[in-house]
C-alpha positions as a printed Julia matrix, in Angstrom:
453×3 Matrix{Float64}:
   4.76  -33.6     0.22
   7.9   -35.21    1.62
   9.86  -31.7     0.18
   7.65  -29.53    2.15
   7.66  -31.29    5.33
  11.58  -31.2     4.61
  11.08  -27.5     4.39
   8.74  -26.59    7.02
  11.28  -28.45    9.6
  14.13  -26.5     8.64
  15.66  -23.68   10.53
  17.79  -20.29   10.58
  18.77  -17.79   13.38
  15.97  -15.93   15.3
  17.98  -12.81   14.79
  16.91  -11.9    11.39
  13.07  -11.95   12.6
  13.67  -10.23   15.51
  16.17   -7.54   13.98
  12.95   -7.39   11.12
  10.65   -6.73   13.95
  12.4    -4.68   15.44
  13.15   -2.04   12.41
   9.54   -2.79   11.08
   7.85   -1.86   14.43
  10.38    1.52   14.52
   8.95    2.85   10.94
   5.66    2.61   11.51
   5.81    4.26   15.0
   7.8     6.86   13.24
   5.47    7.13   10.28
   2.5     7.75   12.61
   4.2    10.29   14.75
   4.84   12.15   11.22
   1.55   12.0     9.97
   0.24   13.4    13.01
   2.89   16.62   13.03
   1.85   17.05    9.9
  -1.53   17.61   11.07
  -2.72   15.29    8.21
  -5.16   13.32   10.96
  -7.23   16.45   10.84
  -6.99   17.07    7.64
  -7.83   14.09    6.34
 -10.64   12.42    8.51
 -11.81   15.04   10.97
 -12.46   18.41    8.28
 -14.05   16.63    5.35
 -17.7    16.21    5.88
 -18.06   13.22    3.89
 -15.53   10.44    3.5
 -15.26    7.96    0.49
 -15.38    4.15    1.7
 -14.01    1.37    0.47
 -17.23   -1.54   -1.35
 -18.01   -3.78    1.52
 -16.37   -1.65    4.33
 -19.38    1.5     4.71
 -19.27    0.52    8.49
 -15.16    2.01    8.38
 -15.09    5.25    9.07
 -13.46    8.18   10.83
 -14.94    8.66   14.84
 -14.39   12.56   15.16
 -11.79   13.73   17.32
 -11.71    9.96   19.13
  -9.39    9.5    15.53
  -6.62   10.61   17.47
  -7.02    8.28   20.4
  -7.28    5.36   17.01
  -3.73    6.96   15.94
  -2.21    7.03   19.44
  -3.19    3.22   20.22
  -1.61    2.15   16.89
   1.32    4.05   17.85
   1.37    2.77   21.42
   0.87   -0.97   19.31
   3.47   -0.36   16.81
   6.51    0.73   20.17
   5.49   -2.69   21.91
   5.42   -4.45   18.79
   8.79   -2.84   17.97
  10.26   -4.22   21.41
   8.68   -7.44   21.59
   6.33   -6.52   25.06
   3.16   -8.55   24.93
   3.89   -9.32   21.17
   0.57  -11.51   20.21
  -1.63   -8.82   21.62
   0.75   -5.8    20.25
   0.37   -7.45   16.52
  -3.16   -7.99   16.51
  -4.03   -4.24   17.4
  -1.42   -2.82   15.44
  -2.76   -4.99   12.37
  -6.51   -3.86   13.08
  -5.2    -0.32   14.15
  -4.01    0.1    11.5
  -5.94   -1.15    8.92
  -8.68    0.53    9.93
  -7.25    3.99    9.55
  -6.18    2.71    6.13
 -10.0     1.81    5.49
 -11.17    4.77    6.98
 -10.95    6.82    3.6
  -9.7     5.59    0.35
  -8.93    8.88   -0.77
  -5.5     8.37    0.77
  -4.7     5.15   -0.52
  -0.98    4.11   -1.32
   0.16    0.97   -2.61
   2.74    1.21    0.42
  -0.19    1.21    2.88
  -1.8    -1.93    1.77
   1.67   -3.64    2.11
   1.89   -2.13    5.73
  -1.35   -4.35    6.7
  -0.46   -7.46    4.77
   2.55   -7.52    6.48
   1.05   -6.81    9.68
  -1.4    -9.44    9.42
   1.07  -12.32    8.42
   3.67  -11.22   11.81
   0.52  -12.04   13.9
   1.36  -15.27   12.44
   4.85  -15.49   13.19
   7.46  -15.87   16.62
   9.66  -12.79   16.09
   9.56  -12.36   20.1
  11.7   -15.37   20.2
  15.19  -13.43   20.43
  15.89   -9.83   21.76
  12.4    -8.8    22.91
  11.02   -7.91   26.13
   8.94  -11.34   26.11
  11.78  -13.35   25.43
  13.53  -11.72   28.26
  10.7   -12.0    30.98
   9.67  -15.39   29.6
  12.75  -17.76   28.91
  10.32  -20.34   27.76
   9.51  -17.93   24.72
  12.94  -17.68   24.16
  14.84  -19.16   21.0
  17.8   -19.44   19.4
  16.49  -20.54   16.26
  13.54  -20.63   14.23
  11.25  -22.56   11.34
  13.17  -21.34    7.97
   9.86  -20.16    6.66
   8.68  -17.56    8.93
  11.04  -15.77    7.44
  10.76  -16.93    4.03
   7.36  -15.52    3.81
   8.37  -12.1     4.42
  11.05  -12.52    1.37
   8.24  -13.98   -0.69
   5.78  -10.91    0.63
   8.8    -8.49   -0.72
   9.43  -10.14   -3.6
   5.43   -9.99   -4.82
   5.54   -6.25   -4.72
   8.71   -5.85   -6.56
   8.26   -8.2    -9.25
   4.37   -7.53   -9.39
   5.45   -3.8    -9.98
   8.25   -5.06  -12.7
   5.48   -6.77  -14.42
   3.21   -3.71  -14.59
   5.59   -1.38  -15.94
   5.77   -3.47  -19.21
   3.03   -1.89  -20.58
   3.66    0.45  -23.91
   2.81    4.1   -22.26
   5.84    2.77  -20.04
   7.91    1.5   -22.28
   7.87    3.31  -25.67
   6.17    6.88  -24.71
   8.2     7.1   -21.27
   4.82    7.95  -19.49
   3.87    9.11  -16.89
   7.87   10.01  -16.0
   8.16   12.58  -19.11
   4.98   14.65  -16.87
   6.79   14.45  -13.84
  10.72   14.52  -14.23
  10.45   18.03  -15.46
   8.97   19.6   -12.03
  12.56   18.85  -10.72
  14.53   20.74  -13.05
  16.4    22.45   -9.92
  17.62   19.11   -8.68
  21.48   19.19   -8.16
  23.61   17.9   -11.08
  21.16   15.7   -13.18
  18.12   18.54  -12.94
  18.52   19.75  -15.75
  19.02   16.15  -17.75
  15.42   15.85  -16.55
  13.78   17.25  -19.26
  15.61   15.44  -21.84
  13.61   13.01  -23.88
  16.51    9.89  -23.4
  16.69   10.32  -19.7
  12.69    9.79  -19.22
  13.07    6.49  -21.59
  16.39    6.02  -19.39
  14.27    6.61  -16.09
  11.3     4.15  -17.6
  13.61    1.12  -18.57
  15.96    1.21  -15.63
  12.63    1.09  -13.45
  10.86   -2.13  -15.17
  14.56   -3.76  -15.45
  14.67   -3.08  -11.8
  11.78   -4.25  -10.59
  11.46   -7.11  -12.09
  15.43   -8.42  -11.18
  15.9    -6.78   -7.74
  14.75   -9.71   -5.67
  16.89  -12.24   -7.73
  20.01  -10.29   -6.88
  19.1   -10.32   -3.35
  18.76  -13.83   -2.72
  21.86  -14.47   -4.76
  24.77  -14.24   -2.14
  26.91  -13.07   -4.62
  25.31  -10.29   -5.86
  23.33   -9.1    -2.87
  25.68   -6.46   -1.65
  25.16   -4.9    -5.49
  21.7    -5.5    -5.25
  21.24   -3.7    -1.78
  23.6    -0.78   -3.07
  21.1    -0.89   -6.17
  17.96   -0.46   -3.38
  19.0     2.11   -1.66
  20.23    4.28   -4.63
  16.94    3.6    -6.36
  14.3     4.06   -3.35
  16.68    7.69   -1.98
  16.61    8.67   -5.69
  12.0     8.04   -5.96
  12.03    9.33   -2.53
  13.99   12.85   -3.72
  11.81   13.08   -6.9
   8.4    11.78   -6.42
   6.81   12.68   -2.58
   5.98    8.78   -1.26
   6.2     9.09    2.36
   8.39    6.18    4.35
   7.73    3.92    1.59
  10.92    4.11    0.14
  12.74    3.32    3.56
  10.24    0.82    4.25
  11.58   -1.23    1.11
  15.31   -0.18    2.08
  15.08   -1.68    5.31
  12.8    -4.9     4.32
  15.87   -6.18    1.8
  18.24   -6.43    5.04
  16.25   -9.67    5.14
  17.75  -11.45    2.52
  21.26  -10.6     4.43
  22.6   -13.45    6.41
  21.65  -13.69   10.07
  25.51  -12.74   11.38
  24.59   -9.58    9.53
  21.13   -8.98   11.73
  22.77  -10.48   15.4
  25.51   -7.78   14.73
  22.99   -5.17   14.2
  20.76   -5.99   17.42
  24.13   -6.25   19.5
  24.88   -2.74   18.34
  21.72   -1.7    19.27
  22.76   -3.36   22.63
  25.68   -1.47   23.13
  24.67    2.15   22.25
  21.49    1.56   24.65
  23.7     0.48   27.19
  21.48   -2.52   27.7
  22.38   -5.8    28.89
  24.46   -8.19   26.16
  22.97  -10.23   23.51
  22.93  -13.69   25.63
  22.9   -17.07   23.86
  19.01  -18.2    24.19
  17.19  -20.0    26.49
  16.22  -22.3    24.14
  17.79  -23.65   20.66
  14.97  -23.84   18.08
  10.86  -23.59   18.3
   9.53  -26.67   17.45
   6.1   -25.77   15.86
   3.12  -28.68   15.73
  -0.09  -29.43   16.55
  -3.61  -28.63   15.66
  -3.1   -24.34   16.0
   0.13  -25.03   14.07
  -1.46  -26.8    11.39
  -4.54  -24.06   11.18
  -1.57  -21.45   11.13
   0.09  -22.7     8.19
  -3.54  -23.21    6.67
  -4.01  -19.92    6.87
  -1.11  -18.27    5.53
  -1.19  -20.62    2.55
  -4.52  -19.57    1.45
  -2.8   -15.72    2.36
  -0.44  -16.01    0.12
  -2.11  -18.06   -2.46
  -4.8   -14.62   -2.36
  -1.93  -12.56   -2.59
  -0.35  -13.95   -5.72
  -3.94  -13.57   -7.41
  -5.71  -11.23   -6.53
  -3.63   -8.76   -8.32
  -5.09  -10.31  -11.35
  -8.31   -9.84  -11.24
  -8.05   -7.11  -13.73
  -9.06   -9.49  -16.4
 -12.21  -10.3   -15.37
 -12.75   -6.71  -16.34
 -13.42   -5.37  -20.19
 -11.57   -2.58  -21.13
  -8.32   -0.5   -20.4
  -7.54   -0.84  -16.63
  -5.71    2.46  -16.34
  -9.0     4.25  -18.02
 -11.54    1.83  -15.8
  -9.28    1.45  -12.74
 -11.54   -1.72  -12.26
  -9.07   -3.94  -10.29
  -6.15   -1.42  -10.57
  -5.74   -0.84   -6.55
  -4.21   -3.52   -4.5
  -2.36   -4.89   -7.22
   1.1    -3.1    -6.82
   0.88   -0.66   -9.74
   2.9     2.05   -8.58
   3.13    5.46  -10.12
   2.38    3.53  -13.77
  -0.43    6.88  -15.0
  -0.88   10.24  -14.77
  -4.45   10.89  -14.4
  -6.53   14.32  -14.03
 -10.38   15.36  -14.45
 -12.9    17.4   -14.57
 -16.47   17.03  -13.34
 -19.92   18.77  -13.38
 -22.31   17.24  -11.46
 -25.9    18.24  -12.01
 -28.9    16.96  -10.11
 -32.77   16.96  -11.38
 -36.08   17.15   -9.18
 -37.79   14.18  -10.81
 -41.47   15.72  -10.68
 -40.48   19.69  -11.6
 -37.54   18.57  -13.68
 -35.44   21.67  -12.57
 -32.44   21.13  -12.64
 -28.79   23.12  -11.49
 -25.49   22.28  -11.03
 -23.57   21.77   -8.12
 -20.35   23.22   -6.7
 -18.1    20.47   -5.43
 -16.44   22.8    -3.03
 -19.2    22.7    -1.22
 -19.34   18.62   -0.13
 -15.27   17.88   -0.3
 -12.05   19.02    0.37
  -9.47   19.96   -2.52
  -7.91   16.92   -1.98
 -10.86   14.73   -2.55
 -12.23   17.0    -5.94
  -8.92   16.14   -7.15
  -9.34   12.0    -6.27
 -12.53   11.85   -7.15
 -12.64   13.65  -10.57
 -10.92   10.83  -12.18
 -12.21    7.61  -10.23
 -15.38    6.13  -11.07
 -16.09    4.43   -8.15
 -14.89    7.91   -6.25
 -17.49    9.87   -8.39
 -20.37    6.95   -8.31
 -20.14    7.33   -4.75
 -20.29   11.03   -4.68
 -23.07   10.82   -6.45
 -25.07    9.02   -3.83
 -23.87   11.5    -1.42
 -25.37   14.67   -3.66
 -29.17   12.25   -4.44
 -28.82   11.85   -0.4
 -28.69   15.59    0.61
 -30.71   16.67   -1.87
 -33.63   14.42   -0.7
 -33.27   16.14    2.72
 -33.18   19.46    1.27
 -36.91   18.57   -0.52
 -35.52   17.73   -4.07
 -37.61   14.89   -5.24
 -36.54   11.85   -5.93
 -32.71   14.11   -7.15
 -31.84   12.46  -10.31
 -28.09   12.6   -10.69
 -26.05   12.96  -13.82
 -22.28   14.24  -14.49
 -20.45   15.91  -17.69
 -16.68   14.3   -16.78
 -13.77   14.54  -18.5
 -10.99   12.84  -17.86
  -6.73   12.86  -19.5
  -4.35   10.16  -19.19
  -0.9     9.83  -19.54
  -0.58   13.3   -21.51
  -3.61   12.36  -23.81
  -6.09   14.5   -24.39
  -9.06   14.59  -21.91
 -12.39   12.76  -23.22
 -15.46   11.91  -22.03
 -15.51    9.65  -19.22
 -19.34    9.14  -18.56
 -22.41    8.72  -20.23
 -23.93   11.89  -19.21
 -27.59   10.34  -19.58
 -26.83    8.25  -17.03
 -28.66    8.6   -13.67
 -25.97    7.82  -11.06
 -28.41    7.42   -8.23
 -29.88    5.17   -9.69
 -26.71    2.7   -10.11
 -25.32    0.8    -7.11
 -21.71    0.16   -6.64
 -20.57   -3.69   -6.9
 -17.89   -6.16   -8.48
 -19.26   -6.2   -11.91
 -18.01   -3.78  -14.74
 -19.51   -0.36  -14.31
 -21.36    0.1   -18.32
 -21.63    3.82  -17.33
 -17.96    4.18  -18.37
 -17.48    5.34  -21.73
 -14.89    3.36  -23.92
 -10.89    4.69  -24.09
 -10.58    5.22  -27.39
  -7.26    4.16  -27.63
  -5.02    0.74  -26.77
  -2.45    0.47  -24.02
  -0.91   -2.72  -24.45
   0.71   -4.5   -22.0
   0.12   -7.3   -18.34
């Protein structure tokens, strides 16, 4: 106890924070400005007549055209944010903002989303308005020159979880020793300059594989080692250019650049926010009003309370894959949230058919007809996806007169460059099953072994 008190009263420079805030705030402005050009807020959550929710959050879900009004307060949240203006309030509606267009429709879901919000949620938490922000400046009494070590500690920590998290799920044996799922994708970028062409040789997708694991697993180490940081940020931004090239992530890849320019010292960050100064032509960096934010109390105490059990949730839930039976890749029971990124290469096929339960006709139904290409794709391979779906085809059906519309599917699904097998038990009526935590006993078993965490 007497070590964490030590720790919880010691300090570092309000720049790094501020300079995270800062760049943090920038990306995701910039992120939602190019998801909108892309015109993926229409195509996404204002075409599709149905949307796939996320267990627990059915009340989430797109609000027409008012989606774009959602998408311009996050961005308006995300600038003031960025600058420090109103920063409480600016965090809170960014975080729920946010979050809610990630909840919205989990047929878009990206690892890199889910770290968006958990980040979010944890700078509610946290005074990065104490140096070079617009509160700071109005307000000297929110001004700081220094502040508690570990409000910045717990963004390293946040970092480190996905990095090592994803290390730890790459040492698996379709990874490791069959180079999968990178000997299915390296190949589509045979026109790359210089190494396109290595790309469909079998050492390079074994090269690709180990380098990855080796990466992920070490990266964070070689950040918070002074010695080897500068390496280890060449190292991250080689790395995250090269996935961003080859594979198509989004901002993630800057996203993770820019987050390890925390583990540089804080001369590092005030340079960088007095160069920001400068080319602005804004006033100087001045010393602050104040030296260090002394943090106590009741609210302080509930604060640290609350990130504890955070973080605590953090470094578990991930896990909860074994309370599952079976292969996880195959089940996906536990697999999102959990910082498995691009670890399978999954694809399926389904045939839906639905029954009157009195005249036991029965016909089959074109998916075409309910979802978008995008979400066939998603949910021909997810069970909860196609569970879900199901309920959707037993409630139209109803309204068109079907009786009682018994639900059943013929899906087969291929991972990792195995052949595709059957995926359901196609006695099963799905209308009749209810999504929940437990193991779905619908799925049919793999049929193979992928060892590995």
């Amino acid at each position: 106890m007497n070590r964490i008190k030590k720790y919880l009263n010691t300090y570092s420079d309000a720049s790094t924070l501020a300079f995270f805030r800062l760049a943090f705030g920038f990306m995701m402005l910039f992120s939602l400005i190019r998801f909108s050009a892309y015109g993926w807020i229409e195509k996404f959550y204002i075409l599709p007549q149905y949307h796939f929710t996320y267990y627990g959050f059915d009340w989430v879900k797109p609000v027409g055209n008012y989606t774009y009004l959602l998408f311009l307060i996050c961005g308006i949240a995300s600038l003031f944010f960025a600058v420090g203006y109103k920063y409480k309030t600016s965090a809170v509606v960014f975080f729920l903002s946010f979050t809610y267009i990630e909840l919205m429709d989990k047929t878009t879901y990206l690892n890199h989303y889910y770290f968006i919000s958990v980040v979010a949620f944890v700078m509610i938490f946290l005074p990065a308005n104490a140096y070079f922000s617009f509160d700071a400046c109005q307000n000297p009494k929110k001004s700081f020159q220094k502040v508690p070590s570990w409000t910045i500690d717990i963004l390293k920590l946040l970092l480190g979880i996905v990095y090592f998290y994803a290390g730890l799920a790459k040492l698996n044996s379709d990874w490791l020793f069959k180079a999968m799922p990178l000997k299915i994708w390296l190949p589509n970028n045979l026109n790359f300059p210089v190494i396109g062409p290595l790309l469909n040789e079998n050492w390079v997708h074994f090269a690709f594989s180990w380098t990855g694991a080796i990466y992920d697993l070490l990266i964070v180490f070689l950040l918070l080692y002074k010695r080897t940081r500068i390496f280890a940020f060449i190292l991250v931004v080689i790395f995250h250019l090269l996935t961003k090239i080859l594979f198509p992530i989004g901002v993630f890849p800057y996203v993770m650049i820019v987050s390890s320019l925390l583990f540089f010292e804080s001369s590092f960050h005030r340079k960088c926010l007095q160069a920001i100064a400068d080319f602005f032509k804004i006033c100087s960096i001045l010393p602050a009003a104040n030296e260090k934010l002394v943090m106590k109390g009741t609210a302080y105490r509930l604060k640290i309370g609350i990130l504890t059990v955070f973080v605590c949730f953090q470094l578990l839930f991930p896990f909860r894959y074994w309370c599952y039976p079976g292969e996880l890749f195959w089940t996906e029971e536990g697999f999102r949230f959990s910082w498995r990124v691009m670890l399978m290469e999954k694809a399926g096929f389904t045939q839906f058919t639905v029954t009157d339960a009195i005249t036991r006709k029965s016909f089959h139904v074109n998916n075409s007809h309910f979802l978008t290409a995008f979400q066939e794709k998603q949910m021909a391979f997810q069970p909860d996806f196609i569970l879900q779906y199901a309920h959707i085809l037993h409630d139209f059906y109803k309204k068109q007169g079907v009786n009682d519309p018994e639900v059943r599917v013929e899906s087969y699904v291929a991972l990792n460059g195995r052949l595709s097998k059957l995926y359901i038990d196609k006695t099963i009526d799905l209308a009749k099953e209810n999504e929940s935590f437990q193991h779905k006993t619908w799925l049919l078993p793999f049929q193979d072994d992928i060892k590995g965490f």
